[in-house]
N, C-alpha and C positions, 0 to 999 in steps of 0.2 A: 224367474220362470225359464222352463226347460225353451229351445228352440225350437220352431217351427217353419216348415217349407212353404212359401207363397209359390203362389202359380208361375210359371214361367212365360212374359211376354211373349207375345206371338210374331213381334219385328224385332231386330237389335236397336237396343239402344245406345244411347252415347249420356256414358253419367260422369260429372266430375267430382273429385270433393278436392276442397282448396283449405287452406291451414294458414292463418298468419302465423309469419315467423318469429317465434318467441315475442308475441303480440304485446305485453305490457309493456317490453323494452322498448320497443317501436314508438308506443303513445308515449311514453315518457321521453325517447329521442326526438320525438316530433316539439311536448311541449320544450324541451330543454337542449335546442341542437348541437350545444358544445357536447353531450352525449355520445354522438354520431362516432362509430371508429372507436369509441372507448370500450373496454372491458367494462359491461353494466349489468348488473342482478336489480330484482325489483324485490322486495322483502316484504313480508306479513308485517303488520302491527303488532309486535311483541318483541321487545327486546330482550327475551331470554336469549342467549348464547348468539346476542346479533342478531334476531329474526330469522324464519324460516324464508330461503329464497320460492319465488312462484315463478320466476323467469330468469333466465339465466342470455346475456347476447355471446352472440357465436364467438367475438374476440375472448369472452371471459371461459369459453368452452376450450379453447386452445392453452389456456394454465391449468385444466382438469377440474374448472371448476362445476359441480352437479347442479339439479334442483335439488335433490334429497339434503343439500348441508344446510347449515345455518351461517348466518353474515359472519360469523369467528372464524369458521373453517376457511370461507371463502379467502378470507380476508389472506389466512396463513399463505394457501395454496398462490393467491393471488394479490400481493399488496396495492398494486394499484387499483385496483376494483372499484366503481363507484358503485354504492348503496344507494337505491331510491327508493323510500319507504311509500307504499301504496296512502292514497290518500285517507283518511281516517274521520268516521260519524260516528257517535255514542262508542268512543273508544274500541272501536273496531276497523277494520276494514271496508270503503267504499268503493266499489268497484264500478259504480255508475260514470265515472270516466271513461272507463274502457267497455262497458257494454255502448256507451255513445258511439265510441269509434269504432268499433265494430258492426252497427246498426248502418254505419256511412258505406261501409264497403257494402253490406247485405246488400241496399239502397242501388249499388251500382251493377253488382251478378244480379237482379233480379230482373234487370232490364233483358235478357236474354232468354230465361228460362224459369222452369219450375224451381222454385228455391224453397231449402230450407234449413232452415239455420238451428245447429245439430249443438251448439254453445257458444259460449262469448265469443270464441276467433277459429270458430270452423263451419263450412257452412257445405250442404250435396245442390248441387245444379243438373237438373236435367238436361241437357244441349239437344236430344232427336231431333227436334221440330226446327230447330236453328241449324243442324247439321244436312238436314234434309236439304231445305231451304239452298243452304250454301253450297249444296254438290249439284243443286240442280241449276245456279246461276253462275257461280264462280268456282269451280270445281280448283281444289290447288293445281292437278293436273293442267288445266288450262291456261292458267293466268303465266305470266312469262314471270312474274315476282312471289314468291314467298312470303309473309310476311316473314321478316328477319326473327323477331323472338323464338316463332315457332321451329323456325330452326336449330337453337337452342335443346329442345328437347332433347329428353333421354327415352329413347325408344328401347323395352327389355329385347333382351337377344338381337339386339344389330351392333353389330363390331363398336368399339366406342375408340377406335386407333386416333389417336388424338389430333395427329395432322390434319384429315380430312373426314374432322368429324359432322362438322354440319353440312357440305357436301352429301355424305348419306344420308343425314337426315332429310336432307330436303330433296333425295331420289325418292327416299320411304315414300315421305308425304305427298310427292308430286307423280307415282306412280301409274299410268296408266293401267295396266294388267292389273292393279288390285283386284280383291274381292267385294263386293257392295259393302261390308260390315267394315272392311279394314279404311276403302275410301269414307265414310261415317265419319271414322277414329281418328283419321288423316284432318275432316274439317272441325272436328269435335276440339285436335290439338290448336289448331288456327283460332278457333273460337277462345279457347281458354288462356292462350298466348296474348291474343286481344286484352280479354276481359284484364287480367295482371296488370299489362301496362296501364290499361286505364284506371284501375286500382293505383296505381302507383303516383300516379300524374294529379290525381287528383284529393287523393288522400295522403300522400307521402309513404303509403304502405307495403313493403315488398308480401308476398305469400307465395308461397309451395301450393302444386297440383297433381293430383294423379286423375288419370284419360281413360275408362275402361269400359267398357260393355254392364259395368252393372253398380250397385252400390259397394259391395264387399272390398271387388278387386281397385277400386277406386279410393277405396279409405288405405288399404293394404301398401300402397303406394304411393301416394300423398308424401309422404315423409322419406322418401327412401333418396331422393337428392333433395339435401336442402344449404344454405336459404334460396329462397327465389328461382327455382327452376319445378320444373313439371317432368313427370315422368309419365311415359302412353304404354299402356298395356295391349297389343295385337291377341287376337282369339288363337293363335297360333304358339305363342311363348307362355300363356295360363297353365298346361302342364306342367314345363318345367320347372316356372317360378315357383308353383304348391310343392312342388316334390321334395325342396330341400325347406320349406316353411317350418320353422319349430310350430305343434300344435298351437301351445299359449300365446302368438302373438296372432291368431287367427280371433275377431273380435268372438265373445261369447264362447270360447274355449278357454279362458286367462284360470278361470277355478275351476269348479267339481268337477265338472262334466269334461274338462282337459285331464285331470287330474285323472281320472279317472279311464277314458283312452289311453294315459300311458301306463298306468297300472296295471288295468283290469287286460287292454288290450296290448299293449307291448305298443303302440304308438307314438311316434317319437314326431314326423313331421306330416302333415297334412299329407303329402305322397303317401305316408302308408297306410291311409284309409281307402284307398284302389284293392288293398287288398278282401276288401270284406264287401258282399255282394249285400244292396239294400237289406234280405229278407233279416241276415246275422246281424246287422246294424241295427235295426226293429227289435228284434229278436232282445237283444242289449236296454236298448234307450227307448223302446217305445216306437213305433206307427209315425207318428210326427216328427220326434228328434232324430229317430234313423234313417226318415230320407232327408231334413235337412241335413245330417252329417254325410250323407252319399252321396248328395246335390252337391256342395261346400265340396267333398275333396274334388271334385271335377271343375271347378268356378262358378257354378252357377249359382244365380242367385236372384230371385224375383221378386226382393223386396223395393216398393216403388219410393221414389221419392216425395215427402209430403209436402203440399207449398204451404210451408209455414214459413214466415217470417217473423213471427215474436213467438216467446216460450211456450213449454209447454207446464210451467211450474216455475213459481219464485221461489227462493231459498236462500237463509240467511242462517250463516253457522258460526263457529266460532272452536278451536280446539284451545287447550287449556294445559300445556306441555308440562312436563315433569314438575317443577314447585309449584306450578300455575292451577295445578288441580284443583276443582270446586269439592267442599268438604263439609258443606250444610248448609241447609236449604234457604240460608237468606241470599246467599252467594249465589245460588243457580236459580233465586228469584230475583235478582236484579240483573244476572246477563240475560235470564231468560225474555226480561221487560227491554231489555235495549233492543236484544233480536226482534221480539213484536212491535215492536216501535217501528222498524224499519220493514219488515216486512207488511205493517198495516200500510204504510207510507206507499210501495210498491204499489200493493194492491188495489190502492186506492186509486194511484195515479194508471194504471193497467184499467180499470173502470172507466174513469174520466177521458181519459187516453183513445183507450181501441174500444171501448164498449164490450168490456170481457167479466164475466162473473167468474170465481174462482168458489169451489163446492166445500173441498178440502184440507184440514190444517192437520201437519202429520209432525212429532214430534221424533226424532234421532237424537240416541246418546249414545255416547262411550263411556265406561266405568269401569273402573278397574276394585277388586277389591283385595281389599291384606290382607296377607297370609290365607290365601285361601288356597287348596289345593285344587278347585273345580272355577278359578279365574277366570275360564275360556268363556266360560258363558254369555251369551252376548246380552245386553240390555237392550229391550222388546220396543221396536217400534210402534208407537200408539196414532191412533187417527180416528177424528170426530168433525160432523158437519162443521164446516167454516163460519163464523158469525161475524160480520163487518164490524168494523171499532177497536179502536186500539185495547183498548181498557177489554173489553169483551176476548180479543185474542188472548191478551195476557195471560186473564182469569183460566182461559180454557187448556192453556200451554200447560201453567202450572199443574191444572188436574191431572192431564196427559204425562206431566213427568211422574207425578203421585204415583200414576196405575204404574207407570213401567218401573218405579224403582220398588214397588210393591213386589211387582212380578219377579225383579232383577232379584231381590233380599230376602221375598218371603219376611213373615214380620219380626225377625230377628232387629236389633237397635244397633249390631255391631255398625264400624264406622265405613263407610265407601266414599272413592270419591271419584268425581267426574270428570275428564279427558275432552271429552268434545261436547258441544251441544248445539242441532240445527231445525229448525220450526223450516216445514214450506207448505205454501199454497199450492195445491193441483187441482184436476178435474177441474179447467178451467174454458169456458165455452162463454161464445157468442151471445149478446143479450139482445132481444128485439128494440130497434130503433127507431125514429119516428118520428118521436115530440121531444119538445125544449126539455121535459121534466119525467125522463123516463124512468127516474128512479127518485122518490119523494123517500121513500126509505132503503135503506138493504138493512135487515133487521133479523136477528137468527132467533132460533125456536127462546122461548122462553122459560121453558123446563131447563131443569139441572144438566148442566153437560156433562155432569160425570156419568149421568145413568146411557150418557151415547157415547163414550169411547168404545173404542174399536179396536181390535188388532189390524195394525195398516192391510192386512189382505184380505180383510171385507169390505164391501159397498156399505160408505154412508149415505145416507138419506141427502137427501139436497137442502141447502138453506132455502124457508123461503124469502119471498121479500116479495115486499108489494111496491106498486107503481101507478102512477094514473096515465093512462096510454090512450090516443086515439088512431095511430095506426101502428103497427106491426110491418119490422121487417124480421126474416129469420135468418139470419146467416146460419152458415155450416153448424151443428152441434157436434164438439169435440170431446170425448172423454179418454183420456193420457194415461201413461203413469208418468212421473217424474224417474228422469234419466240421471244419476248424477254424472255432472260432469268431472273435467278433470285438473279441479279447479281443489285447493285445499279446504279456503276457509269457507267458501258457499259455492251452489253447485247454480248450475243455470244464468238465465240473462233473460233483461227485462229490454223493453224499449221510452227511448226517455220522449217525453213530449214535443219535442225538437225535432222527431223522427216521425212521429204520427202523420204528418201532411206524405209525405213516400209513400205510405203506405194505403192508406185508405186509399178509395176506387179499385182496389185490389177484388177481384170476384165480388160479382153482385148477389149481395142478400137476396133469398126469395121473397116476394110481395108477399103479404097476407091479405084478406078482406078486411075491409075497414069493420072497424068496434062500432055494434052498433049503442046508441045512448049512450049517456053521461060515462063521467070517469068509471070506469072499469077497473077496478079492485082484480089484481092478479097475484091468489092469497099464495099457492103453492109452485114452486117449481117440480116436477116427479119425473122419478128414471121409469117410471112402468111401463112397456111397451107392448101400445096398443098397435091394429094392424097399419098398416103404414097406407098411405093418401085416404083418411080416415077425415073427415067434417064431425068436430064436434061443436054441441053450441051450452056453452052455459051461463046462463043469466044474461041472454041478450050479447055475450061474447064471444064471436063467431072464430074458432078459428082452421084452417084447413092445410096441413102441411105437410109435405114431405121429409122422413129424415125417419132417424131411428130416435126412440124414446115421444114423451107426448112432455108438451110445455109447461100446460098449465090446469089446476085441478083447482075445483071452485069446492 
């Protein structure tokens, strides 16, 4: 989907985003501390050509070693290298150790602010309210001490002369004459200097930070010193830093629409969209993408940050590299049954868990076909109401590969064969809570699923499920897309049961009225949106709520 410009806050804020460093080598130096100081890559499950690496630590960065190699390359470039093969369930990759350890840190930035955690080891924190707070009790200015980390900082555009480098920084930060938004930034650095150590102290965990006025310039900068330091963007150096920005490394500029700026427009970095006045940029991309592109080259940016702290979609994948190809269909029905296996597992425990229902089951492939001279083709993502049970996912995955390899082949017999494949759950929201047995079934349509696939960008229908309920609460109603992360073999992060006491008392569900008489049969869930603070009653089942969409249809 093209971009769009949100409204611009009416105060500065103070937004972080923080990045564990090369995160899987960390959990794996943590379980295995002769690790520590060693040259370590963390490897996919697949011993072709040594495994594809997913993590790479900073000593094995210093012999050239990439992510993009596989454990043979590494090995050449790097003999001493240690290989840690990610842990492995139904012959694939388990990544539920490192969404745990990642759920520990969320656990700790959460304490401070709006959190939301963006994948497995990256997460945006709002600080305002905490920033606020802190200039108005212990402003850095005042206090005769620093905290020392935050003097560390890399502040853009202030001299970095190495002698007396934290000297400046801690004039920056301890500025009287500031401006309100730079003193913010100043407590906003203090805050997130904080949070790290305590990150560190109690997880064993180092991570990278960027300090900015909004989500963009914060994710933009997150990485720019790493490991284990933070870098503060002032509203004063945002010029500069855009001007020399290659377009593609600005988020949601990386394809077309970059591509395309430099093409169409002669656009090479984020500076030279200063050149073209909103109406030309409209004019180009459209009313909504032409001021976010004319927002974007100036910094601004008013997308907020969401306090999530578990996914917004599970996803379980798997690629299939060169001889590994899947080449008929009993092959890409038994990975496709090991992926629903684990993803009913997720899902189920996501239910039990947080009390979350998931709508969604969306099927992605890759396939490549022989000799063919129109290869490019992509293989057609499919998506059909989600129906709880493993057996049930399976049945429905496989129809969903049927249509898309229908679509992919046309009903030609020639042979193809498959590169990757990943089933996720999305359209994942809040379930009313209440009673011991709020869900006696979750049970999907009992019609044919093949007559409800979908091309992933239409709205499916909701599953329903019934329950015997005697009070209602409604937490938030969410409806996502699924982000992929940046993660090879599955995209996203779950939260493991371990993690659910953290969490919960997070934002209070809204009350409902109590059900009046017996068990209450709650046949459908539906997206149809009726007018909002609306009292409906049916069959004795009162319900009156707030929020977009209506719950429940008798």
């Amino acid at each position: 989907a093209m971009p769009v410009a949100r409204p611009e806050p009416q105060e500065p804020r103070v937004i972080a985003h923080l990045d564990l460093d090369c995160f899987y080598v960390q959990v794996e130096q943590r379980r295995n501390p002769a690790l520590r100081g060693q040259p370590t890559a963390v490897v996919q499950y697949n011993d072709w050509k040594g495994g594809g690496l997913i993590a790479v630590s900073y000593e094995a960065r210093k012999f050239g070693v990439k992510r993009s190699m596989r454990g043979d390359e590494a090995k050449n470039v790097c003999p001493g290298i240690n290989l840690v093969q990610v842990p492995v369930s139904r012959d694939k990759a388990d990544l539920n150790v490192y969404r745990n350890a990642g759920s520990e840190v969320v656990a700790i930035l959460s304490t401070k602010g709006k959190c939301e955690r963006a994948s497995i080891d990256e997460v945006y924190l709002d600080l305002t309210d905490a920033a606020k707070e802190m200039l108005l009790e212990s402003p850095p200015e005042s206090s005769e001490f620093t905290f020392e980390e935050a003097t560390k900082s890399n502040i853009l555009d202030l001299p970095s002369d190495v002698g007396d480098r934290e000297e400046n920084v801690k004039a920056w930060l301890c500025r009287a004459d500031a401006n309100y938004q730079d003193k913010l930034l100043a407590c906003g650095a203090v805050l997130v200097a904080q949070l790290r150590v305590k990150v560190l102290e109690e997880t064993q965990f180092t991570c990278s930070a960027g300090i900015a006025h909004n989500k963009m310039l914060a994710k933009l900068v997150s990485g720019m010193h790493k490991p284990a330091q933070q870098t503060v963007v002032p509203s004063s150096s945002v010029q500069d830093f855009l001007a020399s920005l290659p377009v593609k490394k600005m988020k949601q500029l990386g394809g077309k629409l970059g591509s395309s700026l430099q093409d169409d427009l002669g656009v090479k970095t984020v500076g030279d969209l200063l050149g073209f006045t909103e109406e030309k940029l409209q004019e180009y991309y459209g009313v909504n993408t032409g001021t976010w592109l004319w927002k974007t080259a100036r910094g601004f940016s008013g997308e907020e940050v969401e306090d999530r702290l578990l996914p917004k979609s599970h996803g379980c994948g798997k690629t299939f590299p060169g001889p590994k190809a899947l080449k008929n269909h009993s092959s890409v029905k038994s990975w496709l049954d090991k992926l629903c296996e684990e993803l009913s597992e997720r899902i189920q425990s996501d239910l039990s868990c947080n009390k979350r229902v998931a709508q969604t089951l969306t099927l992605h492939a890759r396939a490549s076909k022989e000799n063919e001279c129109n290869s490019m083709k992509k293989f057609p993502s499919k998506s059909c109401p989600l129906r709880y049970g493993t057996g049930k996912i399976q049945e429905d995955a496989m129809k969903l590969f049927e249509s898309g390899l229908h679509d992919f082949w046309g009903s030609r017999s020639a042979r193809w064969s498959i590169t990757s494949l990943s089933v996720t759950a999305s359209k994942i929201f809040d379930i009313p809570s209440g009673t011991n047995s709020i869900l006696k079934y979750i049970k999907g349509p009992s019609s044919n699923a093949s007559t409800a696939i979908l091309d992933s960008s239409s709205t499916p229908e909701l599953t329903p499920f019934v329950g015997n309920v005697t009070q209602l609460n409604i937490a938030d109603f969410h409806e996502e897309q699924c982000e992929p992360s940046s993660i090879k073999e599955e995209c996203d992060n779950s939260i493991s049961a371990t993690q659910c006491r953290l969490i919960e008392g997070k934002g209070a569900p809204k009350k409902l009225s109590k059900v009046q008489g017996t068990g209450s049969i709650l046949k459908f869930l539906s997206q149809s949106q009726p007018a909002q603070h609306e009292k409906r009653n049916f069959d004795g089942l009162i319900c009156s709520h707030q929020g977009p969409g209506e719950f429940f249809r008798s």
